[in-house]
C-alpha positions in Angstrom: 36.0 31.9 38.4 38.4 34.0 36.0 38.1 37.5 36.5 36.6 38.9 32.9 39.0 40.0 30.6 38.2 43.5 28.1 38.4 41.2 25.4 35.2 39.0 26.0 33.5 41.5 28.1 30.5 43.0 26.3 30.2 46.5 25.6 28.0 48.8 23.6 29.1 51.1 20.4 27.0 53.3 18.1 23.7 51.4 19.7 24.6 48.2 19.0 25.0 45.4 20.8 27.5 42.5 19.4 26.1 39.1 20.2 28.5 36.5 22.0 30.3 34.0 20.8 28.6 30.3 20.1 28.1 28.3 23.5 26.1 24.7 22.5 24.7 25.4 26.7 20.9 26.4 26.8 21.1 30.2 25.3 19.0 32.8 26.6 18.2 36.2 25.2 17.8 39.8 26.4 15.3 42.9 25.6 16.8 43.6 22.4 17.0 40.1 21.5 20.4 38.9 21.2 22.1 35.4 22.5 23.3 35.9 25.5 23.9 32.2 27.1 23.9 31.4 30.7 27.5 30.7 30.9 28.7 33.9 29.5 25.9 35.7 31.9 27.7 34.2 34.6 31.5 35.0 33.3 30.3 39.1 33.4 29.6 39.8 29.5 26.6 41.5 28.7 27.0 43.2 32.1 27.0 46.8 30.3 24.3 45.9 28.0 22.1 49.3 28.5 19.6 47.8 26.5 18.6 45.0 29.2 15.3 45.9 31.2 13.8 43.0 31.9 16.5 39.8 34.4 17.0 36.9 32.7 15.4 33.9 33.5 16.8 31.7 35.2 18.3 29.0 33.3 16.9 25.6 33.1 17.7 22.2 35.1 19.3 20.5 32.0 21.4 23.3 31.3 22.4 23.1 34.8 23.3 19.9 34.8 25.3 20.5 31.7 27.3 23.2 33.2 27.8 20.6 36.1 29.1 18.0 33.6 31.3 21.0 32.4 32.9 21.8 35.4 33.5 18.1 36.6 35.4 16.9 33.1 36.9 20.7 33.6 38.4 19.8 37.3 39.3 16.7 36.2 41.4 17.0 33.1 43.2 19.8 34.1 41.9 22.8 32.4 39.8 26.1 32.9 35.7 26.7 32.4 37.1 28.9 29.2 39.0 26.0 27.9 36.2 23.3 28.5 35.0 21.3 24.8 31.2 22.4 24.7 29.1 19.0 25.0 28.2 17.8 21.5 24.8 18.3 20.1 22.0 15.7 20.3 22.3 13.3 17.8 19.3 11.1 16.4 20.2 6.9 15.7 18.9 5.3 13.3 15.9 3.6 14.4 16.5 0.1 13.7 13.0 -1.7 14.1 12.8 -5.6 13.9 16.1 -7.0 14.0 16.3 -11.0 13.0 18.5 -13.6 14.8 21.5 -13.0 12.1 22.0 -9.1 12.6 24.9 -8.3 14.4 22.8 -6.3 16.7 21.2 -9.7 18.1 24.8 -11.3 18.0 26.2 -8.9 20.4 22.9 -8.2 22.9 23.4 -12.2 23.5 27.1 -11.6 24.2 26.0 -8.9 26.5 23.6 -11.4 28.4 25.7 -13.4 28.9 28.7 -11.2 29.9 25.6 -9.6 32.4 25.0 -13.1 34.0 28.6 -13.2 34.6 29.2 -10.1 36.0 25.7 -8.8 37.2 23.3 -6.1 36.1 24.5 -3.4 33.8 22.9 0.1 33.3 21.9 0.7 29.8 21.2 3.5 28.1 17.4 4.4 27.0 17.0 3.1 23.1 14.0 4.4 22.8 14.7 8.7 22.9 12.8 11.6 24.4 11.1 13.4 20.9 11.4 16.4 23.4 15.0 16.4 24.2 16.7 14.4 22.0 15.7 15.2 18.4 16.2 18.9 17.0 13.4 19.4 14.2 15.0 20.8 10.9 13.5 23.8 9.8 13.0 23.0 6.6 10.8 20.4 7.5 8.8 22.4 9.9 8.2 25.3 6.6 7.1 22.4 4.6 4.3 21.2 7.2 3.6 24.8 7.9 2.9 25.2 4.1 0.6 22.3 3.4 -1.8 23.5 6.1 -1.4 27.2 5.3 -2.4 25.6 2.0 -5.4 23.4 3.3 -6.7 26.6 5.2 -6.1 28.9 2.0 -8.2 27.1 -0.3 -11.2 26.0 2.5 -10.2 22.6 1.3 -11.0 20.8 4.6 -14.9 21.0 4.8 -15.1 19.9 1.1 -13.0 17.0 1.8 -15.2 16.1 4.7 -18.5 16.4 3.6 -16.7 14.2 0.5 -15.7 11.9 3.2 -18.6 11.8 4.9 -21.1 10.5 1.5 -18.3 8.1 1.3 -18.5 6.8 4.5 -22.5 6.1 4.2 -22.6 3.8 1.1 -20.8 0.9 3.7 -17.2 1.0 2.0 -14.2 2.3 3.5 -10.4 2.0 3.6 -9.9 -1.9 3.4 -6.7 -1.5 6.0 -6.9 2.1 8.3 -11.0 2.0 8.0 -11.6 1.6 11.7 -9.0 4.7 12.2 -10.6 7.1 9.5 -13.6 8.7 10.8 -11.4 9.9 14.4 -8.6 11.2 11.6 -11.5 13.1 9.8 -12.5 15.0 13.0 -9.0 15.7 14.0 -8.3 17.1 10.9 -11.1 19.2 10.7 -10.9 20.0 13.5 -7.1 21.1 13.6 -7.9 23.2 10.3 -11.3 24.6 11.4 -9.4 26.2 14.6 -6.8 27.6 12.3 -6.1 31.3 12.4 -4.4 31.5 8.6 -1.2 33.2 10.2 2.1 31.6 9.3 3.3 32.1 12.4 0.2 29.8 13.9 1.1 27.1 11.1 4.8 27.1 12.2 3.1 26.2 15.6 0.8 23.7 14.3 3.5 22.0 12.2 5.7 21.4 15.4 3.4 20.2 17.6 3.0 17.6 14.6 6.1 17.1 14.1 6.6 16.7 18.2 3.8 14.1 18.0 5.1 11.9 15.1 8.1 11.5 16.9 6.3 10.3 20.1 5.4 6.1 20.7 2.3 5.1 20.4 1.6 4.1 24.3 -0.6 0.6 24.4 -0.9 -2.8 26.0 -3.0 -5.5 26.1 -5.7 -3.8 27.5 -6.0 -1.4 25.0 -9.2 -0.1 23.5 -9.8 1.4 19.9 -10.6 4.7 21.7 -7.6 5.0 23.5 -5.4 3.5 20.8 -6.6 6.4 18.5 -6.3 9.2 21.5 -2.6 8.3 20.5 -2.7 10.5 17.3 -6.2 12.0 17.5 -7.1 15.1 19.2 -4.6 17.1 20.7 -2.3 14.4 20.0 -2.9 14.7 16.4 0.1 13.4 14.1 1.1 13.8 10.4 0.1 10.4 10.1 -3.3 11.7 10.9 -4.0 14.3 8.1 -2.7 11.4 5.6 -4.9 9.1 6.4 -7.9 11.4 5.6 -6.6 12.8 2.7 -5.9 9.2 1.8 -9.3 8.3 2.7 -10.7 11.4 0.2 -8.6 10.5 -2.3 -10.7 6.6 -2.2 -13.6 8.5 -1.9 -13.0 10.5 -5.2 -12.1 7.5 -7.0 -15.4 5.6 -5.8 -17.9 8.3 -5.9 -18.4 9.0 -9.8 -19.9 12.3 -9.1 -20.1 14.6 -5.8 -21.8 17.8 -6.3 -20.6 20.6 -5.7 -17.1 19.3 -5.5 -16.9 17.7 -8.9 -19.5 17.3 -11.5 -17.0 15.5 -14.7 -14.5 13.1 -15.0 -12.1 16.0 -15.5 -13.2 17.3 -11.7 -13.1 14.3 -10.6 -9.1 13.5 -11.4 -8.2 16.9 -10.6 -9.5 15.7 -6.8 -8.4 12.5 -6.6 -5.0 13.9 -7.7 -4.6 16.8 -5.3 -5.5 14.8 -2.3 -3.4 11.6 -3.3 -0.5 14.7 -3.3 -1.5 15.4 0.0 -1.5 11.6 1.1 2.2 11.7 -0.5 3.5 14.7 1.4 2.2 14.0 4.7 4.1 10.6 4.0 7.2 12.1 3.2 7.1 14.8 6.6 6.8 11.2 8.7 9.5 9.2 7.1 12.4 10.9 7.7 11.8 10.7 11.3 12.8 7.0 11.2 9.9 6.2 13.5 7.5 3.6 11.7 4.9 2.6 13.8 1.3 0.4 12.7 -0.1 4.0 11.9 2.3 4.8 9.1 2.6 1.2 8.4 -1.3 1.7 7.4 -1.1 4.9 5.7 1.7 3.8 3.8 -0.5 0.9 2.3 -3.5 3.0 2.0 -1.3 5.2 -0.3 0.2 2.4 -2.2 -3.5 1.4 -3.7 -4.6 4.7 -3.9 -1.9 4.9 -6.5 -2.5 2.1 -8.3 -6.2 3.3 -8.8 -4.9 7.1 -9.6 -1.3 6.5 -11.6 -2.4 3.0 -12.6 -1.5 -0.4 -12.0 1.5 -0.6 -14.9 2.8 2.6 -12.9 6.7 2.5 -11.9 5.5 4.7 -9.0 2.7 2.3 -7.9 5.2 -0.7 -8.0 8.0 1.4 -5.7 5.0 1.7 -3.2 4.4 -1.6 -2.9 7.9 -2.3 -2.4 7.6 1.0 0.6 4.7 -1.5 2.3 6.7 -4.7 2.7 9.8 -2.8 3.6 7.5 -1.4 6.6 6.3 -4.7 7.3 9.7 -6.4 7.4 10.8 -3.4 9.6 8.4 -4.0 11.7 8.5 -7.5 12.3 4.9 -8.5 11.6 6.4 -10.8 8.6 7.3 -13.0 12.3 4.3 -13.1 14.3 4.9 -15.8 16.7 6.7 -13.4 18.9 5.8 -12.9 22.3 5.8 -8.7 21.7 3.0 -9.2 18.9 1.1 -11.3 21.1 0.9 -9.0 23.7 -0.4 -6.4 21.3 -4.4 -5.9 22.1 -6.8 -8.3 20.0 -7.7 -5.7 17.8 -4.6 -4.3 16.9 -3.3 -7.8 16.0 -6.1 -8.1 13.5 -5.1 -5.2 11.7 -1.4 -5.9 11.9 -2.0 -9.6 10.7 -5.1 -8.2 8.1 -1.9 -5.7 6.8 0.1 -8.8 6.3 -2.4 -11.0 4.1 -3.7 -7.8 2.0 0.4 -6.8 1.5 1.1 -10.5 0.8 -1.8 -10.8 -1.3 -0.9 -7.5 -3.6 2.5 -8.9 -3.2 1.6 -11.9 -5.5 -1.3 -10.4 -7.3 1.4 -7.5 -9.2 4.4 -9.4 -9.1 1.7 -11.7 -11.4 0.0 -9.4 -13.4 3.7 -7.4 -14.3 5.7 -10.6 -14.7 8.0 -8.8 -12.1 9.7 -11.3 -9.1 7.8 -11.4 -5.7 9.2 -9.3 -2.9 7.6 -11.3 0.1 8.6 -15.0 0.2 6.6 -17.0 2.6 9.4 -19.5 3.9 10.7 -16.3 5.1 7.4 -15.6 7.0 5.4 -17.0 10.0 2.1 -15.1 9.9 -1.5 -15.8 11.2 -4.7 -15.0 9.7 -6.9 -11.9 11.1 -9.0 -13.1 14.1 -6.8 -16.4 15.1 -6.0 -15.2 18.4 -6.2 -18.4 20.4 -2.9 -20.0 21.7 -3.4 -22.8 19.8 -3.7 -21.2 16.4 -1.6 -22.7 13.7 0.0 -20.4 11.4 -0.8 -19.8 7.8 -1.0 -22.5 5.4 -2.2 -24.4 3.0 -4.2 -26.5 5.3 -8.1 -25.6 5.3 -8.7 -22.2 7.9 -10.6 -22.7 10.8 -13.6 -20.3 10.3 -16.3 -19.1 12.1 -19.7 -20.2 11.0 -21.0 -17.0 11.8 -18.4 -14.9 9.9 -19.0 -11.6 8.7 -18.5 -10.7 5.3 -16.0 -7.3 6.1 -12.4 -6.7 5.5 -11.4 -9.1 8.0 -13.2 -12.1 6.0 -11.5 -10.2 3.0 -8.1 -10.2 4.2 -8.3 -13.9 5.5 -9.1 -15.2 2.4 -6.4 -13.2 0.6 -4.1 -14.0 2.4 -4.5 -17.8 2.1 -5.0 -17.5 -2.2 -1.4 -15.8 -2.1 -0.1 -19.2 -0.3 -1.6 -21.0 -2.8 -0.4 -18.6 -5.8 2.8 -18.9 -4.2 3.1 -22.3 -4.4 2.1 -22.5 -8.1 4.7 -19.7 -9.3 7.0 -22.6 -7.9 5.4 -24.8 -10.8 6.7 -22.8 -13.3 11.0 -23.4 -12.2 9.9 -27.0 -12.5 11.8 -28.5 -15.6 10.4 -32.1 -14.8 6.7 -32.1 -15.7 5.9 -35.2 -14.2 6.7 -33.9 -10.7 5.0 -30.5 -11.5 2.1 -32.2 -12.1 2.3 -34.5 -9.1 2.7 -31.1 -7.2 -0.1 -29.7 -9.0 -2.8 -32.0 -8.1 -1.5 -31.8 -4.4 -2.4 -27.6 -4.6 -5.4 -28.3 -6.6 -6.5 -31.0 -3.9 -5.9 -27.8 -1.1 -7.8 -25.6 -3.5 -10.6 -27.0 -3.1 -10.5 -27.7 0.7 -9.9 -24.1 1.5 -13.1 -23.2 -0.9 -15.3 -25.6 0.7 -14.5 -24.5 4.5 -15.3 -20.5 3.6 -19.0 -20.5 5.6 -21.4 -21.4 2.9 -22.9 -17.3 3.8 -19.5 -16.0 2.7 -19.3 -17.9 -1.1 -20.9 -16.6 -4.1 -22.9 -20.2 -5.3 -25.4 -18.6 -7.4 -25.7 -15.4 -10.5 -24.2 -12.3 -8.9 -28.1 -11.0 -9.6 -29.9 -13.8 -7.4 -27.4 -12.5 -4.2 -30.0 -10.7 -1.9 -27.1 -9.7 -0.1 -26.1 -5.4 0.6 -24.4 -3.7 -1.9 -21.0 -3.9 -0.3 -21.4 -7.6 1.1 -21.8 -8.5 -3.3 -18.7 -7.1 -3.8 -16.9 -8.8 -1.0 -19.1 -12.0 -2.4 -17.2 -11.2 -5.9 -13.7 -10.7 -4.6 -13.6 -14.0 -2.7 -15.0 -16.2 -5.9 -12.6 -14.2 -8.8 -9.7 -14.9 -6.3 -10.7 -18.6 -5.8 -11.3 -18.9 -9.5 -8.0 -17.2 -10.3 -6.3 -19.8 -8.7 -7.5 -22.1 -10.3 -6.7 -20.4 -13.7 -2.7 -20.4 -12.3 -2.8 -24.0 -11.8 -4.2 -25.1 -15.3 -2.2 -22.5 -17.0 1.1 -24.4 -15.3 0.0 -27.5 -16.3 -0.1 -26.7 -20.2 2.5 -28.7 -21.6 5.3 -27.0 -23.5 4.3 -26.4 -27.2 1.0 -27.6 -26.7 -1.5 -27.1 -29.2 -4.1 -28.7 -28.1 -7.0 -26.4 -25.7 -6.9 -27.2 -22.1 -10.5 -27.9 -21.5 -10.3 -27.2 -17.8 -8.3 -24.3 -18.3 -11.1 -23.1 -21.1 -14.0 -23.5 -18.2 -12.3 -22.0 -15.7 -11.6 -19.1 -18.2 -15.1 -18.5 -19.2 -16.2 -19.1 -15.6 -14.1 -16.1 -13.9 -14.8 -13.4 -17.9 -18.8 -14.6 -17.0 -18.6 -13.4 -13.2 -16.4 -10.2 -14.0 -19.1 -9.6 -17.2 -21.9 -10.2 -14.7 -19.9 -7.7 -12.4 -19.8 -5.0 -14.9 -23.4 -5.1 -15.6 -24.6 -4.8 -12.4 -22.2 -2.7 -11.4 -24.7 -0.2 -9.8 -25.6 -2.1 -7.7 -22.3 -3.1 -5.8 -19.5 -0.8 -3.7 -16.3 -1.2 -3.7 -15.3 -3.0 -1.4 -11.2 -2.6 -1.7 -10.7 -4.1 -5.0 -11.7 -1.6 -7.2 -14.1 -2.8 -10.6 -11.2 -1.5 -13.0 -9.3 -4.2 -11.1 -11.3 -7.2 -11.5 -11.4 -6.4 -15.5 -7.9 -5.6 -15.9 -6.8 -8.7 -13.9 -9.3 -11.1 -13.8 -11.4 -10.6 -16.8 -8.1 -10.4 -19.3 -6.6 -12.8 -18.1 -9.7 -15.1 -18.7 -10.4 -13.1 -22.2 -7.0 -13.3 -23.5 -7.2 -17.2 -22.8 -10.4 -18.0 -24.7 -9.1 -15.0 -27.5 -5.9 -17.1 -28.0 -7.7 -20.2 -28.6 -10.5 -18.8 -31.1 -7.6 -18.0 -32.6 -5.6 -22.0 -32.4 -9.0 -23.6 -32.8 -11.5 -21.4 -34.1 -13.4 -23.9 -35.9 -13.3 -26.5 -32.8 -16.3 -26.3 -31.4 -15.7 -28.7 -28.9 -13.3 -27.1 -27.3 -15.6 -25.1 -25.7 -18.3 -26.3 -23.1 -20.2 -23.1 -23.8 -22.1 -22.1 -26.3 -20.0 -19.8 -29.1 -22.8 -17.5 -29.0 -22.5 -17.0 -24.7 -18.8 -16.7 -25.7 -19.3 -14.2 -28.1 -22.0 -12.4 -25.9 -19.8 -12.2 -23.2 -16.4 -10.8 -25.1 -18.8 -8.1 -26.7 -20.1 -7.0 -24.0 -16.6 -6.2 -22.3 -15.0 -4.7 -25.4 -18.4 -2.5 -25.4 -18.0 -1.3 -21.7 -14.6 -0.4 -22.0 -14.6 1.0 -25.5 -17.6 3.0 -24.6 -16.2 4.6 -21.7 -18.2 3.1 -19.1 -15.0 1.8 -17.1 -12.7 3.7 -18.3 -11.7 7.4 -19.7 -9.4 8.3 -22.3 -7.2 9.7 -19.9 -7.5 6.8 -16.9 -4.1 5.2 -16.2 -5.4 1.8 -16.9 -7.1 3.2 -20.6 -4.1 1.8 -22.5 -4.0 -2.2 -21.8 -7.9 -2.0 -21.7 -8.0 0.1 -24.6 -5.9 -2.2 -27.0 -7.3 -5.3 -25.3 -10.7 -4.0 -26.8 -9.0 -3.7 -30.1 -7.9 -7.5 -30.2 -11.0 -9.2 -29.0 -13.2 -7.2 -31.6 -10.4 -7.6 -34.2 -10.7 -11.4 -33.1 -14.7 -11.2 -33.2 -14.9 -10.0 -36.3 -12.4 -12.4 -38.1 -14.8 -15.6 -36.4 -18.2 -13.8 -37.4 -16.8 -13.5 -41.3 -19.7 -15.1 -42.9 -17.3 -17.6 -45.5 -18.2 -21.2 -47.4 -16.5 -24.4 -47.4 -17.8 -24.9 -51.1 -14.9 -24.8 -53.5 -14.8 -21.0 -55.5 -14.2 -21.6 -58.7 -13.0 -18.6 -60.8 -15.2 -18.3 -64.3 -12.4 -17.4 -66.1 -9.5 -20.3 -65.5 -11.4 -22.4 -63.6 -8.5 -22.2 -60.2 -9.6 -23.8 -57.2 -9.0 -21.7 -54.8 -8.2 -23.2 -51.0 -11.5 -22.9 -48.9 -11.8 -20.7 -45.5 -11.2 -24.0 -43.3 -8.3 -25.0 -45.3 -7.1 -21.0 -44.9 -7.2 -21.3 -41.0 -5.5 -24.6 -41.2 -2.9 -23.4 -43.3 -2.3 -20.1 -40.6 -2.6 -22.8 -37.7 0.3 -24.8 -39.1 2.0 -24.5 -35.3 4.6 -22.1 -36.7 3.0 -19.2 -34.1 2.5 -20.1 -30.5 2.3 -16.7 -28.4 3.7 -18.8 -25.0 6.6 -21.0 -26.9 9.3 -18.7 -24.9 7.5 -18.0 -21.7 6.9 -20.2 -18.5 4.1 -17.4 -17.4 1.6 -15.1 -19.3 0.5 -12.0 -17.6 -2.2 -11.2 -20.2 -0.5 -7.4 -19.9 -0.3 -5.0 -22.6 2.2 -7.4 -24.4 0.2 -10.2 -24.4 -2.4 -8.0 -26.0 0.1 -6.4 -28.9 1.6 -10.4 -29.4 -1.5 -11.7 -30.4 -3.0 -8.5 -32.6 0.2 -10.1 -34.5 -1.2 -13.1 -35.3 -1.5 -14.1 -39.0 -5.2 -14.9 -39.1 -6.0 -11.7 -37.7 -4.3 -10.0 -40.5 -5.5 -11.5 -43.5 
């Protein structure tokens, strides 16, 4: 070893002591707390450090291998310890997740196989890093996780939020994806803030060990149990992931719960809740994320997040749409959009469920917004092989249109939810197809083929899981009506797509199977609203079912009162049920009941509301088909039937220059245009 040199020996002037120069080798650190690295320790600096009372410590296996690397690349290139490169700091991959057969990736691991079976085994490095050694957390993260639960601690927010939880939790409703994971997240996380001292330096602790634990796998096999899957990220093993889920879960809670004393008392609370902890949901999101790990846990939270944002920011919200596009990005990174491998077979049973029930509900949403905006789809199922939740024989077919093999003893849960979700967004995918169909004949041959499967898939749904009779006759528990609700408006809705793309182009004649359908899906989500007590949500939230259901089924009977108001026999129900029934939803909504002045779905419902009394009015216009005569010149003037049929002339048709109506806020401002309406 060089003798040391006055130049990099360390010495001591005034009473201070310089620290040496950068070395990337494990550093170590004397009394006064300056760098001293092994390396240099060894080359003589800091030998007349006076303010050194305590050795060193000795310095650790991996840096002694490092400085063994050192010295071998050293001997072998021909230069000296002092002129060796310092080894370059760990850097972090990409993680690439679920890699198809057409990624170059694939391409050149089968041209390593093969180059393998031609010249034997290979060692390959480990693609799957040690959290501990090979990823260097950036302080800025690690302040921002220390902050939120300096923040959580500061405000006592965590026994609130569980006791909020916990009232929830007891009606029978949970989260529809992450609910089996919730209650272990809740005690983690009040337990991890309960134990909390309030110092930063504690939360810098706490938000490394979190951050340390996000970046660890989730350690599983077939074997698994629910208990030990959720000792993954529960306990001491608590994740980021973790705390979002049960802020996530609050956040539900708020928007279910219309009041929970002491916590909130008003509307007004009740927002400023289910806003803080959807910020919460968001930020413990955003800590995981750029730690390029997804795993089923944040897979979950971020779809939990996703439609706790389309309850909270609305479901017209820019913000709520980029969400759903952050769930099927997970899902496509995470393979599950291909389920016939053998590495999501070998998953345990319960696990699969969940990863399959995340597929159907995402799918579902997937076509159920891309609908209700008149945005494109961003999951395409001849991209997708996927199974239903609780097909986990070998035989199981995958997802189609073909009738689902149930269980005759099904339960009505979020399983039986998800399954049936999952195959209406089949079906709903097959009809958008209808609409690119220039040819109507063929669209109508295909349409009768769907509407054929339709009914097939209804009629094999156990007999215990379908809604045959009034939502009021259903002795069934509150949360078990709701699922009943879900199931039927989706069957019905269905339906709805298939008549509404066999209207013919410039039609003006009613579709009277698209009018029954209508009236049969605004009865059940009238019905709905009325007894609303006496259901719980379930997943699909009530504001929901009346922003996409019951307009879409309003909107279709409002635009033909207005075509054919005096046709009576377009309609197979009564004008007076009809009329009840539109009332009564322009009355819930207008009087608050559903919705406040400052909810993020208060605008579409709002001048929905506007239209269909603007619409009931005009019909309810007391007027004579005897001919007015004016006492003065004697004028006929033109009686109210020859008025309408003068304004029905076929000059206005609201869908002449669109293949699919969203019955949006559009729709709504379109037909408030109609003459009739402004006479």
């Amino acid at each position: 070893m060089p003798t040391p040199t006055s130049s990099n020996r360390l010495t001591v002037k005034s009473g201070k002591l310089p620290a040496c120069d950068p070395c990337r080798a494990i550093k170590l650190r004397c009394d006064h707390d300056k760098p001293v690295c092994s390396r240099c320790r060894e080359r003589g600096r800091g030998a007349d450090c006076t303010y050194r009372s305590r050795p060193f410590k000795r310095p650790s296996t991996r840096a002694a291998n490092w400085r063994s690397q050192e010295n071998n690349q050293a001997h072998h290139s021909g230069v000296t310890a002092d002129e060796t490169v310092n080894p370059p700091a760990a850097f972090q991959y990409p993680n690439p997740g679920y890699l198809g057969s057409s990624s170059h990736t694939t391409f050149f691991d089968q041209l390593q196989i093969q180059k393998t079976a031609e010249t034997g085994p290979t060692t390959e490095c480990n693609s799957h890093p040690n959290p501990a050694d090979d990823y260097i957390f950036d302080d800025t993260c690690i302040a921002k996780g220390a902050e939120l639960i300096l923040e959580l601690h500061r405000d006592s927010l965590i026994p609130q939020f569980t006791q909020l939880f916990r009232r929830w939790i007891a009606t029978g409703t949970n989260l529809a994806l992450a609910g089996p994971l919730t209650t272990p997240c809740a005690s983690t996380t009040s337990h991890l803030i309960s134990n909390f001292d309030g110092t930063h330096a504690s939360a810098t602790t706490i938000s490394k060990r979190l951050f340390y634990n996000s970046r660890c796998p989730l350690h599983l096999n077939h074997d698994t149990t629910l208990d030990e899957y959720c000792a993954n990220f529960c306990g001491p093993h608590a994740r980021w992931e973790t705390l979002g889920l049960f802020c996530t879960a609050v956040c539900r809670a708020s928007i279910d719960l219309t009041y929970a004393e002491p916590m909130y008392g008003s509307e007004q609370q009740r927002r400023r809740i289910q806003k803080l902890t959807l910020s919460f949901s968001d930020r413990f999101l955003d800590l995981c994320l750029p730690l390029d790990c997804m795993n089923d846990i944040q897979l979950f939270l971020t779809y939990e997040n996703f439609i706790s944002h389309s309850q909270v920011d609305g479901d017209q919200s820019y913000l709520s749409w980029r969400k759903l596009g952050d769930v099927a990005a997970a899902l496509f990174a995470l393979g599950y959009h291909q389920q016939q491998t053998e590495s999501f077979r070998a998953a345990p049973a319960f696990l699969r469920d969940l990863r399959q029930a995340a597929f159907c509900r995402t799918y579902s949403a997937d076509k159920n917004v891309s609908i209700f905006l008149g945005r494109p789809p961003r999951i395409l199922r001849k991209f997708c092989h996927f199974y239903l939740p609780g097909d986990h024989d070998a035989d199981s077919h995958e997802a189609s249109r073909s009738p689902a093999v149930w269980l005759h003893t099904q339960k009505l849960d979020f399983a039986t939810d998800s399954r049936w979700a999952g195959l209406c967004a089949i079906l709903k995918d097959d009809i958008l197809d209808l609409f690119t169909e220039d040819n109507y004949d063929e669209r109508a041959r295909r349409a009768w083929l769907i509407e054929a499967d339709i009914q097939a898939q209804w009629l094999a749904v156990p007999r215990s899981c379908r809604l045959e009779c009034s939502l009021k006759a259903c002795d069934r528990r509150p949360v078990e009506r709701d699922f009943m609700v879900n199931m039927k408006l989706n069957y019905l809705h269905v339906q709805f797509l298939l008549r509404l793309a066999l209207v013919r182009p410039m039609s003006t004649e009613p579709d009277s199977d698209l009018l029954d359908v209508s009236l049969k899906m605004l009865g059940l989500v009238v019905e709905t609203i009325l007894l609303k007590d006496q259901i719980v949500n379930s997943g699909t939230s009530l504001v929901w079912k009346v922003a996409y259901y019951g307009l879409s089924a309003a909107g279709m009977i409002c635009l033909t009162l207005v075509k054919r108001s005096f046709a009576i026999q377009s309609f197979t129900t009564s004008f007076s049920k009809i009329f009840q029934e539109l009332s009564i939803l322009a009355a819930e909504i207008e009087r608050g009941t559903l919705v406040y002045i400052d909810s993020p779905n208060y605008a579409l419902l709002a001048r929905a509301t506007q239209t269909i009394k603007a619409i009931l009015d005009r019909m309810m216009t007391p007027s004579s088909d005897n001919t007015m005569v004016a006492s003065d010149n004697q004028i006929e003037h033109p009686t109210a039937s020859e008025q309408r049929e003068t304004l029905d002339d076929g000059s206005w048709w609201l869908w002449d220059n669109t293949n699919l109506q969203e019955f949006e806020l559009s729709f709504w401002h379109n037909l408030a245009g109609h003459p009739s309406l402004n006479q």
